[in-house]
C-alpha positions as CSV (number, residue, x, y, z in Angstrom):
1,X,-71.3,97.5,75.0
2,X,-72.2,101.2,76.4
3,X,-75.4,102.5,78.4
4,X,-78.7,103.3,76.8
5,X,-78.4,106.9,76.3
6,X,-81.6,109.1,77.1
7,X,-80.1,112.0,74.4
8,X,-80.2,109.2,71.5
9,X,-82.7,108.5,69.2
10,X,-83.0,105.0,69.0
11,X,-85.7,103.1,66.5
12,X,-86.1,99.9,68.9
13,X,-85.8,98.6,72.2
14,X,-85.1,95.1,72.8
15,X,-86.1,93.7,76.2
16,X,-85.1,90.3,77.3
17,X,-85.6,88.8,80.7
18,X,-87.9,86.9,82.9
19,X,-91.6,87.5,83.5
20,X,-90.8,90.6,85.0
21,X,-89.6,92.2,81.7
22,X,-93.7,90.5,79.7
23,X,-95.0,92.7,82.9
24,X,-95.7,89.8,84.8
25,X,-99.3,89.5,85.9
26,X,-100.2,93.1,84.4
27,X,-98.8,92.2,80.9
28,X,-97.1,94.5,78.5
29,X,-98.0,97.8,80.2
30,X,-96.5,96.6,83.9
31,X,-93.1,95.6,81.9
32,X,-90.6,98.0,82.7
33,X,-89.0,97.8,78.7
34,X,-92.7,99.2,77.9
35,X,-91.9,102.4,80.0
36,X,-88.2,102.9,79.1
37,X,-89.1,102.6,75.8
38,X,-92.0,105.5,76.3
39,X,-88.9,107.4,77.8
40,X,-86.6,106.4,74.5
41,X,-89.6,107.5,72.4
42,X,-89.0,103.8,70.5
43,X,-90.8,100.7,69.2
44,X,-90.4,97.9,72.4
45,X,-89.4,94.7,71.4
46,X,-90.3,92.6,74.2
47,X,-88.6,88.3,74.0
48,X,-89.0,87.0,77.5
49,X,-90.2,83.9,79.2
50,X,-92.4,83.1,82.4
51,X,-89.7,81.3,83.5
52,X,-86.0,82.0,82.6
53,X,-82.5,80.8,83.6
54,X,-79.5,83.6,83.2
55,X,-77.4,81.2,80.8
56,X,-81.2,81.3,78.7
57,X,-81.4,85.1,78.7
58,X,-77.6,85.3,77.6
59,X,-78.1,83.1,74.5
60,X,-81.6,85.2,73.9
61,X,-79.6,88.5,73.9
62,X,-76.4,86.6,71.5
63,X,-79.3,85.3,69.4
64,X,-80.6,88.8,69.3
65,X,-77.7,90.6,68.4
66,X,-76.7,87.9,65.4
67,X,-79.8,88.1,63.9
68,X,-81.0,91.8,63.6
69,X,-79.3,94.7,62.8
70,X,-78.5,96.7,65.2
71,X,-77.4,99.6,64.1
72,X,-80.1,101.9,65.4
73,X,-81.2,99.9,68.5
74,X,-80.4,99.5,72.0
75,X,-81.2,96.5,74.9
76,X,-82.6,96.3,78.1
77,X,-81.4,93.0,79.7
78,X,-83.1,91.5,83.4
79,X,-81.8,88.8,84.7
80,X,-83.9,86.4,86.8
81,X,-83.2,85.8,90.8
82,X,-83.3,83.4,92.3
83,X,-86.7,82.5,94.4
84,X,-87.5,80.6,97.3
């Protein structure tokens, strides 16, 4: 697995992560896989949840990866923190 390359054309970016990554209270255009993929010049693929454990966002991006091709796509992965 590599970086996302800015000098790549990519078709889609998949995002996956916790509420952060939906743009949290601001919705799609406060999500930060909304503005990288502005920068990537791609279609954003957002699959994210209000509420997220690391071992859930793992299996998202497995689950991801096995089911789409991939060929032409790149993605953006936040993990979630821990919050007291």
């Amino acid at each position: 697995m590599g970086i996302i390359r800015l000098d790549k054309k990519y078709e889609k970016l998949y995002v996956v992560g916790c509420s952060f990554t939906t743009g949290h209270h601001q919705g799609k255009l406060g999500s930060w896989g909304t503005y990288l993929a502005e920068r990537l010049n791609c279609e954003c693929q957002i699959s994210a949840a209000e509420s997220s454990s690391n071992y859930a966002i793992i299996s998202q991006v497995v689950n991801l990866c096995e089911t789409n091709d991939m060929s032409n796509s790149c993605v953006g992965v936040q993990f979630s923190e821990r919050s007291i």
